[in-house]
C-alpha positions as CSV (number, residue, x, y, z in Angstrom):
1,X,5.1,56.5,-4.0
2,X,5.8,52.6,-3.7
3,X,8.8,51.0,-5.3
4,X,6.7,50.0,-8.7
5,X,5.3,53.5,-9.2
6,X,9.0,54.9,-9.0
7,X,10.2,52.7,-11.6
8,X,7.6,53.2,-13.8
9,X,8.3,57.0,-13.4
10,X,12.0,56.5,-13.9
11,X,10.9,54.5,-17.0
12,X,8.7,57.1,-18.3
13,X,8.9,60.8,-16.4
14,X,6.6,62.1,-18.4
15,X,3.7,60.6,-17.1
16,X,4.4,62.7,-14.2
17,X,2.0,65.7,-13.4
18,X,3.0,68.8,-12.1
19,X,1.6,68.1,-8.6
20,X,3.9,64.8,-8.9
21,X,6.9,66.8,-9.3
22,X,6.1,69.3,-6.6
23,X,5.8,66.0,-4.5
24,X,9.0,64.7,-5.7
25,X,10.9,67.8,-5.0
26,X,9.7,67.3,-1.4
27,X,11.1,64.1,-1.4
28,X,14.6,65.5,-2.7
29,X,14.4,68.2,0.3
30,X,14.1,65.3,3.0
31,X,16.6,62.8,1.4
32,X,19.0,64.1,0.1
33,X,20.8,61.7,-1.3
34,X,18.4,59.6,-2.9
35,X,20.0,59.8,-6.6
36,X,16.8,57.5,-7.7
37,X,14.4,60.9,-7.0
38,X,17.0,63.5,-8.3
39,X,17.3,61.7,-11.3
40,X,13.5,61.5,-12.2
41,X,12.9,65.0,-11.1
42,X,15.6,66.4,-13.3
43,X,14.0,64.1,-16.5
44,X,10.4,64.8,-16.0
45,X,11.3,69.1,-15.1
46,X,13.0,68.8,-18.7
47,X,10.2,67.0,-20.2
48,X,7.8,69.2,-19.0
49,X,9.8,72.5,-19.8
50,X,9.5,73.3,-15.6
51,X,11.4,77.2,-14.9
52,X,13.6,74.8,-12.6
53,X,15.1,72.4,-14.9
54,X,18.4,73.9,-15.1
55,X,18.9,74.1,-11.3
56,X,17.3,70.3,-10.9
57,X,19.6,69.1,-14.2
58,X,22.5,70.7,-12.1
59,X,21.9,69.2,-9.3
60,X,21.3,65.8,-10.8
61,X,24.6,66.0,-11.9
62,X,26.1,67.2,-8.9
63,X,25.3,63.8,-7.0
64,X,25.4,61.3,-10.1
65,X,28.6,59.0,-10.0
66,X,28.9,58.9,-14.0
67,X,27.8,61.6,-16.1
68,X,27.8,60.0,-19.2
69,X,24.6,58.0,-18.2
70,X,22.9,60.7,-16.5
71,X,23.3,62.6,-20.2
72,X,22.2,59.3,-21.9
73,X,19.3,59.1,-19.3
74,X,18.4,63.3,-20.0
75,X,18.4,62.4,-23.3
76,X,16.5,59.8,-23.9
77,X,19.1,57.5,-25.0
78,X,19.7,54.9,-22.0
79,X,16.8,52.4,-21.7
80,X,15.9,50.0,-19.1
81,X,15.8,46.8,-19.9
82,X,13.4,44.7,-18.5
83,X,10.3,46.1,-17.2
84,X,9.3,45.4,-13.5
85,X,7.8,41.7,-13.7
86,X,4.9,40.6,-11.3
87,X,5.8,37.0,-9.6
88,X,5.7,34.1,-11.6
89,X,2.9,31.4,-10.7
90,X,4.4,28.1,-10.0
91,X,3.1,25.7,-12.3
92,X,2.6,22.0,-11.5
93,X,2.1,18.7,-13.2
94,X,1.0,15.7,-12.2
């Protein structure tokens, strides 16, 4: 998963299948602390209804430094704002 896809999933967990989020929970095993991958898997387990949403949700919350926007993120309620942009071309004129 490259740095594009991740935000994309961040922006929109449920376009994650369930062989995603078996992925992504492998990813949570071997780092730990990357907030970035707790934080999708806990969205996309609740958007999906997964048996382990509470237990991901907890553990989401465990790790996150404010709580309030991990509950605005769960929720629905905290969007991003810009979406990732591809490199502008430079224009010239002569």
């Amino acid at each position: 998963m490259n740095k594009t896809e991740l935000i994309t999933y961040l922006r929109k967990p449920s376009e994650l299948s369930p062989d995603q989020l078996d992925d992504l929970d492998k990813v949570v095993d071997e780092h730990p602390y990357f907030l970035s991958a707790r934080l999708l898997l806990a969205k996309a387990s609740k958007e999906s209804n997964h048996p382990k949403t509470k237990k991901r949700v907890a553990s989401a919350a465990i790790y996150s430094t404010d709580r309030v926007l991990l509950k605005k993120y769960l929720n629905g309620n905290l969007f991003f704002l810009k979406e990732p942009s591809q490199p502008e071309e430079e224009t010239t004129t002569a």
